[in-house]
N, C-alpha and C positions, 0 to 999 in steps of 0.2 A: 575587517572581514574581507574586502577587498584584497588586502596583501594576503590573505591564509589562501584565499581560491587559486592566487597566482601561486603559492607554493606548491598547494597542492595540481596544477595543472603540472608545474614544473617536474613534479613526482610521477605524471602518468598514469600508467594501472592502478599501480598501488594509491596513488591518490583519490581517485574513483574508491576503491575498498577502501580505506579508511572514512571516507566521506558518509560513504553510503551506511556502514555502521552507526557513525555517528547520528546521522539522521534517524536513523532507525531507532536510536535507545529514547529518543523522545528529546534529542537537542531542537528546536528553534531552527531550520534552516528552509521553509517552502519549496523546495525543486531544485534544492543547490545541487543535488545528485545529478538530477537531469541534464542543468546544464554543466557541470564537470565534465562527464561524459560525452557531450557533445563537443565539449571542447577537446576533453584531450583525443578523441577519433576526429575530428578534423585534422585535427594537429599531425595524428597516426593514424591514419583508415587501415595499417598492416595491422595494429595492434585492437582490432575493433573488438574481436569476438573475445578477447581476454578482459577487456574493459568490462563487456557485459555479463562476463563470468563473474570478473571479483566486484562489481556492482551488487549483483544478485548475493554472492554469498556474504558480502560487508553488511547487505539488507537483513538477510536469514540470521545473520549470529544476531547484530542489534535488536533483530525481532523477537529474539529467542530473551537475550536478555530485557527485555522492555515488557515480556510477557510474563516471566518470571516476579520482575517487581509488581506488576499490576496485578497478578493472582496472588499477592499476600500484603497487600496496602493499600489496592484500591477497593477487597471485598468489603472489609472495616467500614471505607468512606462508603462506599454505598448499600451497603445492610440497611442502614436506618431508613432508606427510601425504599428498601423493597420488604419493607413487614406488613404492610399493606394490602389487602386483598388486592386492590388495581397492582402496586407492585410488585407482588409474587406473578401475575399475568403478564407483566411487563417484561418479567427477569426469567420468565418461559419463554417468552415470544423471542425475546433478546436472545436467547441461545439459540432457538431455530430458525432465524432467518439473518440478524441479525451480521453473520458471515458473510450476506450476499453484499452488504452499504461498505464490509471491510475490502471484499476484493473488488470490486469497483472502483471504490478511491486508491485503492493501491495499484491497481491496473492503469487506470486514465487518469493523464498530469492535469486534473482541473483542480484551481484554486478553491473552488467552492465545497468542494468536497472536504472536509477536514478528517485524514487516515485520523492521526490519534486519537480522536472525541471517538470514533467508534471502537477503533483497537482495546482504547483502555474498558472502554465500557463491555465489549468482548470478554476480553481477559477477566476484567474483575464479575463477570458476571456467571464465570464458571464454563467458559469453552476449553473443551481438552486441548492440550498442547501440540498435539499431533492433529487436530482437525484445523488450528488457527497456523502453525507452523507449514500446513499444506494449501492452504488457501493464500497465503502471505506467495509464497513459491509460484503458486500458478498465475498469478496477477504480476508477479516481480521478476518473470524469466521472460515473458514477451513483453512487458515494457522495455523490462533497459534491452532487450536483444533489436527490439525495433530501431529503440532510437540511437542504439550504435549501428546499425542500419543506416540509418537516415546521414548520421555525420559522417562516413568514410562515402559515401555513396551522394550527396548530396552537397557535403561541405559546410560552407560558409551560409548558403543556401537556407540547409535544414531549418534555423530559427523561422527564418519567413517563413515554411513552410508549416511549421507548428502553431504557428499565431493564425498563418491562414485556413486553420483549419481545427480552430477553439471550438466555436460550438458545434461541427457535424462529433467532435469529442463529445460535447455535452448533450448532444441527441443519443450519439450511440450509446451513454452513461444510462439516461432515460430508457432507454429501451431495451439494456443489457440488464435494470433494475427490474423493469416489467415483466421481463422473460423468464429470471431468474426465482423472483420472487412469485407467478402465478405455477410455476414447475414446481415450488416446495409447496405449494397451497395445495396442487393435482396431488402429489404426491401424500399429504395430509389427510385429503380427504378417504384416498385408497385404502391409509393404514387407520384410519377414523382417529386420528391424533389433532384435529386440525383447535389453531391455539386461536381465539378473538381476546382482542384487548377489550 
């Protein structure tokens, strides 16, 4: 794995874009995006804002394909949990808020967040493609745009600077869920739609 990261730094932009797809379709990689990225705008801080373009759009197509498979193989898998009275509420609730746990982890690099377990559960649980494909974009254009930020503008720096500053990540995570999630509840209540598990 080691030597694919060195190639793909050796690639640059394009390496960034392909990573980032890949990540995206549901390969196994925790934040290899992130730090490619980092590395190859240290490497070129001129080439920062191109890094965080084909990052973003390497994200969106992998996005697009990973949501595709999951809207027609993961409903299958999970029909049989949602025939249930609790799971038909679960599998309402899941499509109305359940967007906010996707861009959140997709937004903020914390480990603890696991994107896919929510995406798939997204996708297969019936979110349109244009609501998950817009939310995927707004979490995935100021991430990678910051943290190509951080590596032309910080350098060698920026990791210190991400580690030192994990958990005010994981407050803002907390408090970006709180904010988000009591605005659809207000909003709920206004159109009297509002979902309890």
């Amino acid at each position: 794995m080691k030597r694919f990261i060195q190639i793909l730094v050796s690639w640059g932009p394009l390496g960034v874009f392909v990573l980032s797809f890949m990540e995206s379709l549901g390969i196994p990689n925790p934040s290899g995006t992130d730090v490619l990225l980092l590395l190859v705008t240290i490497e070129r801080p001129d080439a920062a804002i191109l890094c965080a373009v084909l990052a973003t759009a390497g994200s969106l197509l992998g996005s697009l394909v990973f949501y595709e498979v999951m809207r027609r193989g993961g409903d299958k898998f999970l029909l049989r949990y949602a025939i249930s009275e609790r799971g038909k509420r679960f599998r309402a609730w899941a499509q109305r808020y359940g967007m906010v746990t996707v861009f959140i982890s997709a937004l903020l690099p914390i480990p603890i967040l696991p994107l896919k377990v929510f995406a798939a559960c997204a996708c297969a649980m019936g979110v349109s493609r244009t609501r998950f494909m817009l939310v995927m974009a707004a979490a995935r254009i100021p991430r990678y745009a910051g943290l190509a930020y951080l590596g032309a503008e910080l350098g060698e720096n920026s990791t210190a600077w991400i580690k030192g500053h994990t958990w005010h990540m994981a407050a803002l995570a907390v408090g970006l869920f709180g904010a988000l999630y009591a605005l659809l509840k207000w909003n709920d209540r206004l159109r009297g739609t509002t979902i309890e598990l």
